[in-house]
C-alpha positions in Angstrom: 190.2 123.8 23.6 189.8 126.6 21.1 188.5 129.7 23.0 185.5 131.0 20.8 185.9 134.0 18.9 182.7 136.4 20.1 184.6 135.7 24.0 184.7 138.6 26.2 188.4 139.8 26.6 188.0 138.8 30.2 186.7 137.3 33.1 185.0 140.6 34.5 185.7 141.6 38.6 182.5 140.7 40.2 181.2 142.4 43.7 181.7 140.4 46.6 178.7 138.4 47.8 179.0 137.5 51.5 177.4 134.3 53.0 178.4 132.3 49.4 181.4 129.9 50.5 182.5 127.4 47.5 184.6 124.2 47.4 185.6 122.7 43.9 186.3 119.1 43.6 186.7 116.2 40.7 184.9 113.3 41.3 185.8 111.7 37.9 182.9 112.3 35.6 185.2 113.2 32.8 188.3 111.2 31.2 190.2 113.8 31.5 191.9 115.9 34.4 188.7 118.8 35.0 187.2 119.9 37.6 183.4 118.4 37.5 181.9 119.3 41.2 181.1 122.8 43.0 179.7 122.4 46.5 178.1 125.7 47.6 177.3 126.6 51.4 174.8 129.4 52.7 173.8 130.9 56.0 171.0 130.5 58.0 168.3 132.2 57.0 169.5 132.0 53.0 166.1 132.0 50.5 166.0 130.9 47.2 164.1 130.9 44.2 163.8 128.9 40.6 163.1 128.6 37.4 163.7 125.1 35.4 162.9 123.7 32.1 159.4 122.9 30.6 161.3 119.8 28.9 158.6 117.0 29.8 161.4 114.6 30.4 163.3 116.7 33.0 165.9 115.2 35.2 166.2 114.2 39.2 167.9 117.2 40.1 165.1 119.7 38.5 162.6 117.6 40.2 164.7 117.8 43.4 165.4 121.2 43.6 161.4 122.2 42.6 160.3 119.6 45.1 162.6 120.8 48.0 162.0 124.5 47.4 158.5 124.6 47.8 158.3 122.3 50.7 160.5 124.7 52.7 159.3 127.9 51.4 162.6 128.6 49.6 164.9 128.1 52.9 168.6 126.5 51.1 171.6 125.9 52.9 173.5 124.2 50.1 174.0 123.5 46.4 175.8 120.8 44.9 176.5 120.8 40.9 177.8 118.4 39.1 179.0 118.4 35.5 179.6 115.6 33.0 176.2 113.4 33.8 172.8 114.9 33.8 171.4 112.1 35.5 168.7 112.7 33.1 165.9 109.6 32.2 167.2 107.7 34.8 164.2 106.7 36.2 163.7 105.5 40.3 167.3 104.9 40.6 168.9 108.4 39.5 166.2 110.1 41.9 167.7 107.8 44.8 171.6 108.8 43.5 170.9 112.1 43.5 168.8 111.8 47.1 172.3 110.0 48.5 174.8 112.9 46.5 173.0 115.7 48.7 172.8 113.8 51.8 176.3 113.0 51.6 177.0 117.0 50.6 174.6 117.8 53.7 177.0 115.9 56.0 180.1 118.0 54.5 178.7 121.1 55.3 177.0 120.4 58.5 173.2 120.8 56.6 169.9 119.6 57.1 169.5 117.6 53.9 166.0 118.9 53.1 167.7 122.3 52.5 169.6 121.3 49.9 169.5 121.9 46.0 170.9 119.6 43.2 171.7 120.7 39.9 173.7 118.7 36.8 174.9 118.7 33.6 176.2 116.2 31.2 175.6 113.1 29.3 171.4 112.2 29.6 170.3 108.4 30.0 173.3 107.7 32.8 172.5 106.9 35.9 174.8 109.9 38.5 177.6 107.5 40.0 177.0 109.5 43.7 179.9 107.0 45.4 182.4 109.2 42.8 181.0 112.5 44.8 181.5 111.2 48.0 184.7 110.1 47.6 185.7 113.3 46.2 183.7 115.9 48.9 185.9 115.0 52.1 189.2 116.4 50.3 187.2 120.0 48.6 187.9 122.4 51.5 185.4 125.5 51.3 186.0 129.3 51.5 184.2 132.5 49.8 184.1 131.9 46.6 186.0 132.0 43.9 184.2 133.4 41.1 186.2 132.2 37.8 187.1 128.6 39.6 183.3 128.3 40.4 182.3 128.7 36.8 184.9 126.6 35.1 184.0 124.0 37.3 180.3 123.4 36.0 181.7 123.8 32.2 181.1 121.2 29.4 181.5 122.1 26.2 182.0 125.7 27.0 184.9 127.5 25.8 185.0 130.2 28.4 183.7 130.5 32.2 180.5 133.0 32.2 179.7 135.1 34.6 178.2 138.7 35.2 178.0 141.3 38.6 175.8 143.8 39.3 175.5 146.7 42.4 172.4 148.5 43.7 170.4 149.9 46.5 167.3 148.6 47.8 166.2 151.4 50.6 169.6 152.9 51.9 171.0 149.5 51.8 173.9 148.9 49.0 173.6 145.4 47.9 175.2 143.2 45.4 174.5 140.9 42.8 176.6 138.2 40.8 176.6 135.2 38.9 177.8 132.4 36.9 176.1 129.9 34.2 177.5 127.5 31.6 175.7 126.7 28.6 176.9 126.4 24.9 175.0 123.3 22.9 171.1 122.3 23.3 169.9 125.9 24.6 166.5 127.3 23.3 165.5 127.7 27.0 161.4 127.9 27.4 161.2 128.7 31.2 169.6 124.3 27.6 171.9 122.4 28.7 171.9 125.4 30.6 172.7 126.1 34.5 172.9 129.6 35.8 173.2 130.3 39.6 172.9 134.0 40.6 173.5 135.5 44.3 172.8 138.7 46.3 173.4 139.4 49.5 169.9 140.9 50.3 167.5 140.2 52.6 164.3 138.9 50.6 161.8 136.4 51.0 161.2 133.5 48.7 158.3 134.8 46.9 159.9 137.5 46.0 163.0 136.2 44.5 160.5 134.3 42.6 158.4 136.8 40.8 161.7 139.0 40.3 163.5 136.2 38.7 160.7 135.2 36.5 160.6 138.9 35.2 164.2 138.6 34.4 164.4 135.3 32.7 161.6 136.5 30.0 163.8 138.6 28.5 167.6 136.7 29.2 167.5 132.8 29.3 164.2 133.0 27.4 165.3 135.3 24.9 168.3 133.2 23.4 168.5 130.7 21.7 171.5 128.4 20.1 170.4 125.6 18.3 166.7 124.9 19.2 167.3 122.2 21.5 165.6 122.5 24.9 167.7 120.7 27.4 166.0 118.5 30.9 168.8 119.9 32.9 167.9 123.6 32.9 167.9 125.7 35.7 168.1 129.1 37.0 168.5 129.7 41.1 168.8 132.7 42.6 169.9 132.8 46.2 169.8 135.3 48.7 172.3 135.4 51.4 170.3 137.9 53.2 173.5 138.8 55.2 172.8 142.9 53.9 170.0 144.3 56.1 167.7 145.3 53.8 164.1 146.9 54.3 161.4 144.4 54.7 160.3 143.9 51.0 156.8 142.5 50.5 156.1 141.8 46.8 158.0 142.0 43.6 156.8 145.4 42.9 157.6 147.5 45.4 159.0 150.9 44.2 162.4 150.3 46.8 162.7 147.6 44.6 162.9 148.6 41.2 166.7 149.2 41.2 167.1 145.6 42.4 165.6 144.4 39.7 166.8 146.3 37.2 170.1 145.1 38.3 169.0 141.6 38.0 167.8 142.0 34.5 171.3 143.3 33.0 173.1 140.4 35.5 170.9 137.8 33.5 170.8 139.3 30.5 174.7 139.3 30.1 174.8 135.9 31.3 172.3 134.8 28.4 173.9 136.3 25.6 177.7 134.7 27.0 175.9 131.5 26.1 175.2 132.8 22.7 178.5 134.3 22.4 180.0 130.3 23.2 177.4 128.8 20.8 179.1 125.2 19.7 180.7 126.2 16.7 179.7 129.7 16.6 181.2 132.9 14.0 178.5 135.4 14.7 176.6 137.0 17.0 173.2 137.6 15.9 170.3 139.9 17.8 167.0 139.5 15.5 164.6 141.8 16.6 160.8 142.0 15.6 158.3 144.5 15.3 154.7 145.4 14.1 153.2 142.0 15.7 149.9 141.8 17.4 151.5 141.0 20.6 154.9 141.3 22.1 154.5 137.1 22.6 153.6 136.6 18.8 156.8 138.7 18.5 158.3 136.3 20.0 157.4 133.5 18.4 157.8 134.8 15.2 161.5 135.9 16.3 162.2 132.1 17.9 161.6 130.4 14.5 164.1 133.0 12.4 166.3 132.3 14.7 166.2 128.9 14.8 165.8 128.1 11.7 168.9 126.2 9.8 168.4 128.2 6.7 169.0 131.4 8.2 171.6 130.4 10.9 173.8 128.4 7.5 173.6 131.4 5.6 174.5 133.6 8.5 177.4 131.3 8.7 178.4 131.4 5.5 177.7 135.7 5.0 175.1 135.3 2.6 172.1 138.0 3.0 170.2 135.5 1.7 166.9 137.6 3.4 164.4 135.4 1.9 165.0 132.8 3.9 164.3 135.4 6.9 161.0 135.8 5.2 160.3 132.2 4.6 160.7 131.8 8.3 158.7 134.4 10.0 155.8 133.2 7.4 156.3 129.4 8.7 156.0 130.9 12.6 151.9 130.4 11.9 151.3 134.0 13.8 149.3 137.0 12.0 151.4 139.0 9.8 150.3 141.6 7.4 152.3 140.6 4.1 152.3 143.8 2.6 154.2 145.6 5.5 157.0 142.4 5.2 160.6 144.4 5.7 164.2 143.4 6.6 167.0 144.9 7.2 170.8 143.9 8.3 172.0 146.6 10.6 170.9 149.9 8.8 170.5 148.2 5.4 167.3 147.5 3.8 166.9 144.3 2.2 162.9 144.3 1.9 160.5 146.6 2.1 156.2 147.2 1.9 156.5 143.1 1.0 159.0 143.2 -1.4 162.8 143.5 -2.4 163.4 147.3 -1.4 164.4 149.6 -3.8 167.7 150.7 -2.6 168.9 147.3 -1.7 172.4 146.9 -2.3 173.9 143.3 -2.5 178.0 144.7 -2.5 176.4 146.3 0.8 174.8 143.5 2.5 178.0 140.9 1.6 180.6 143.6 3.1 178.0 144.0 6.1 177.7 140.2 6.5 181.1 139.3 7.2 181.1 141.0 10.6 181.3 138.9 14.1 178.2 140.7 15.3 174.8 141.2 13.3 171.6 142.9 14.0 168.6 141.8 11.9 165.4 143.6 12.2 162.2 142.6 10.6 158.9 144.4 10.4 155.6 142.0 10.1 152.6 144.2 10.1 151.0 147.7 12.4 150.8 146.1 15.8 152.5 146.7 18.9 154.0 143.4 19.8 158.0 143.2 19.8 160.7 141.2 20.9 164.4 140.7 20.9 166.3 137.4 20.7 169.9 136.7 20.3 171.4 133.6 18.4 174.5 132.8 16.7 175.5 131.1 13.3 175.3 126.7 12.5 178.9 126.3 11.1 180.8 122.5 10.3 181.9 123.1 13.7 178.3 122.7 15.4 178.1 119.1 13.8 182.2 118.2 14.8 181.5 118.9 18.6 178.1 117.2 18.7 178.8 114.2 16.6 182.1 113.4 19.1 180.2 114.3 21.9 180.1 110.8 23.6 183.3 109.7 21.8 
């Protein structure tokens, strides 16, 4: 497998989380010799907090893991991820394989099986073979984990294991945060295939975790996007191992809280663009960011459809400044602009200005600027105060190769 070209140089050294033990396992879901299961296992007294997709489809393990998280008030004990079948649209009987993976996890680590959380990836419209995870669990023996083995093991078409760390204070207490997510074809999250599970080893309650990680996925997971596909399988956990004593935290926005979530923000927000950066296929990196909306979410919008749109990610791919097609998009995006304030730039360039070409565009300019890895587009749509930030990559030959063999 060909590493892609916007990879980090490196796995990064991530703090040590205590309470997080792992055990990596193949139970087969793959032709070839992978790794395809990660068992996690968390003390008592662990909480844990979600967000999934708004595909209407979905899949048994998002319905499992929303299900069993608010039935016991975000108490977890375990996690068990599997990649190469989503074990989405499977109807009755991939709720019941799914049911019969976790209690059979649950027996492995000792677990009350209502306290455990499912989460997949893979091929949709397959039914989750559960007797190939049992088979494999007796054999994965568990320890703390292992950071760069946990995240290869939940890879598909990735190119490179993700993951992101973080260290803070809540109170006097220094806590730590890290993570690891896979994702690389069908991600235009809206909460692709996209998992992401993030740990800290602070002591907060369920509701909590909640409203934090919600603030943190709006501008990360929410904020990228690859190829416009929103997947059933995603899902974003965030576990707290609560073995740091940490003061007793209330609500989301306490001030001894703030550098938590700060934290947790950069922690998801490098995670998100790693997707990007692994985009099937992908050249460039590309942040498009939008101002002078009426709101920050018609910002959004209006960013989403530039950056999904195949005329813009094509030329990207093929370093054409072809800015009209920018234009055409943000117009399509059915949100209030203000034509005559229109204006585009590529990094510090000016392609339009006041609704028109700007004066001192320069197309020898904007092709040399073009064939960078990275790209920042910014596009003004009117006077109001709305803004947002999304990151994206290119659509190249390559996008279409991996997808078309992608049950071959």
């Amino acid at each position: 497998m060909t590493v892609s070209p916007l990879a980090p140089a490196q796995f990064p050294d991530l703090p040590a989380v205590a309470g997080v033990e792992a055990a990596i396992g193949r139970a087969g879901f793959y032709k070839h010799e992978r790794p395809d299961l990660l068992l996690l296992r968390f003390p008592e007294g662990a909480r844990a907090a979600g967000v999934f997709t708004t595909n209407a489809v979905g899949s048994a393990p998002t319905d499992q893991c929303q299900h069993a998280l608010a039935a016991g008030n975000g108490a977890v004990r375990g996690l068990l991820v599997n990649a190469g079948c989503a074990n989405a649209f499977t109807g009755p009987p991939g709720d019941a394989a799914c049911q019969r993976s976790l209690l059979a996890a649950a027996r492995k680590l000792d677990a009350d099986p209502a306290l455990m959380l499912a989460a997949s990836t893979g091929v949709i419209g397959v039914v989750l073979d559960d007797a190939k995870i049992a088979a494999a669990l007796p054999a994965m023996q568990l320890a703390p984990i292992q950071w760069r083995a946990a995240a290869e093991a939940i890879m598909t078409t990735d190119t490179f294991a993700k993951a992101a760390g973080a260290t803070c204070v809540i109170g006097d207490a220094a806590v730590s945060i890290a993570g690891i997510a896979k994702g690389s074809g069908m991600i235009a999250p809206n909460m692709a295939t996209m998992l992401a599970f993030v740990f800290t080893d602070a002591a907060l309650p369920a509701s909590v975790l909640k409203a934090s990680l919600s603030e943190a996925n709006e501008d990360s997971f929410n904020a990228i996007t690859v190829d416009g596909d929103r997947s059933t399988n995603d899902c974003v956990l965030l576990v707290a191992t609560a073995q740091t004593p940490t003061p007793a935290i209330g609500a989301a926005d306490d001030p001894r809280l703030a550098a938590f979530r700060d934290a947790l923000k950069r922690v998801l927000a490098n995670l998100a663009i790693q997707i990007v950066r692994d985009g099937e296929g992908a050249t460039k990196f590309v942040a498009v960011r939008v101002d002078g909306a009426v709101s920050d979410k018609s910002a959004k919008t209006i960013a989403r459809t530039i950056c999904e749109s195949p005329l813009v990610k094509t030329a990207i791919a093929g370093e054409d400044a072809n800015w009209g097609r920018i234009v055409a998009a943000l117009g399509r995006a059915d949100e209030p602009i203000v034509r005559a304030r229109i204006a585009v730039r590529f990094g510090a360039l000016w392609a339009a200005k006041n609704g028109m070409v700007a004066p001192e565009y320069d197309e020898a300019a904007m092709s040399a600027y073009m064939k960078r890895a990275e790209l920042d587009i910014g596009v003004t749509v009117g006077d109001g105060p709305g803004s947002a930030l999304m990151y994206t990559c290119d659509l190249t030959k390559r996008y279409v190769e991996i997808n078309g063999d992608y049950r071959s």
